[in-house]
N, C-alpha and C positions, 0 to 999 in steps of 0.2 A: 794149948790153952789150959786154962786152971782149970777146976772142977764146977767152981761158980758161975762161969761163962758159959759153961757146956750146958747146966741147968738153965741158966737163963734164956740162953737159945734156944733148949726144945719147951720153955713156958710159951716162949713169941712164939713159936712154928707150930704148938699149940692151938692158943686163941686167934691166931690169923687163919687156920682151917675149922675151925669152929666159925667162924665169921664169916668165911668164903663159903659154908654151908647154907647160912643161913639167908645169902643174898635170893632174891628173886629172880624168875629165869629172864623179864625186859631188863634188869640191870647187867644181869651175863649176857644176854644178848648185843649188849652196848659197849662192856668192855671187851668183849670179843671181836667185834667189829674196830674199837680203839688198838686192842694191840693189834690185827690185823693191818690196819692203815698205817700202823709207826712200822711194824716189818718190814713192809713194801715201802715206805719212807726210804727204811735204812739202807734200800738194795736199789733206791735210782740213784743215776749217777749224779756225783754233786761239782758244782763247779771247783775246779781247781784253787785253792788255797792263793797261790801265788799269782794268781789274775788281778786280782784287784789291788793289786802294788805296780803291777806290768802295764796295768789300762792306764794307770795314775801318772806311771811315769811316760808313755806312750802322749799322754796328753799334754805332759809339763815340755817338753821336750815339741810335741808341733807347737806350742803357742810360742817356744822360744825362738824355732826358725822363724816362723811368720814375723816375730816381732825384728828381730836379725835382717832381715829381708825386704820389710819394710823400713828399717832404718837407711839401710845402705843405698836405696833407691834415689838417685840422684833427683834434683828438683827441676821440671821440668820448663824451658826457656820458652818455649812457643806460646805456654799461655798467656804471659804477657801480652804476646803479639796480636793474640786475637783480642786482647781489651783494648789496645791501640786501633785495631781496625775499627772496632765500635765508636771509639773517643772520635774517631774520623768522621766516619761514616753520620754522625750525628751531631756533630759540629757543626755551625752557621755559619762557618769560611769558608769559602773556596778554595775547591778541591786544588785548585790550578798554586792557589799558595803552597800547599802542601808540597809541591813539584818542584820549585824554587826553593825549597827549605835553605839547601846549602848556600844558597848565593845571598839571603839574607843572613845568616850566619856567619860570613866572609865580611860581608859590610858591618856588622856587627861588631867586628873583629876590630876592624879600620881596615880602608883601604890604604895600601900603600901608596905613601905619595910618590908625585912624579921626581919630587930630587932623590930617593930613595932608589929607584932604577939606575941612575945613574948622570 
């Protein structure tokens, strides 16, 4: 270091213990207790650095299965089935129609004539 820096530093190291004489003993009391609570800060353990990239990606990664997972899930046929029971079941025909379905749906068709047999 030059010469000038070396003076300058014992002017600060100086008036900063001239200053720190002059404080009160409730304000040393307070920063006493300050650096005591940042010391004991510095010696708990702190969470690991690389946790919160690992949770991040921990999370990006289940919403992707889920979404994966619920894509792939085929679409299920039965519930139909249970809106047609209803559409029955509250319907004002007769259930007995319902039973016949096919053979109205044959006629429907036409029936085949008798030169048609043969």
């Amino acid at each position: 270091m030059s010469e000038q820096q070396d003076d300058f530093l014992r002017r600060i190291s100086t008036v900063l213990d001239e200053a720190e004489q002059r404080i009160d003993g409730a304000t040393q009391a307070r920063l006493g207790a300050a650096r005591r609570e940042a010391l004991a800060a510095a010696k708990r353990p702190r969470r690991p650095v690389w946790l919160l990239p690992a949770s991040g990606l921990a999370a990006a990664a289940t919403v992707a299965v889920l979404t994966v997972s619920l894509w792939q899930v085929p679409p299920m046929g039965d519930s139909f089935a249970a809106l047609e029971d209803i559409a029955l079941l509250s319907d004002e025909a007769d259930p007995e129609f319902y039973a016949d379905l096919e053979f109205y749906a044959w006629v429907a068709e036409g029936a085949p004539a008798e030169d048609d047999n043969g």
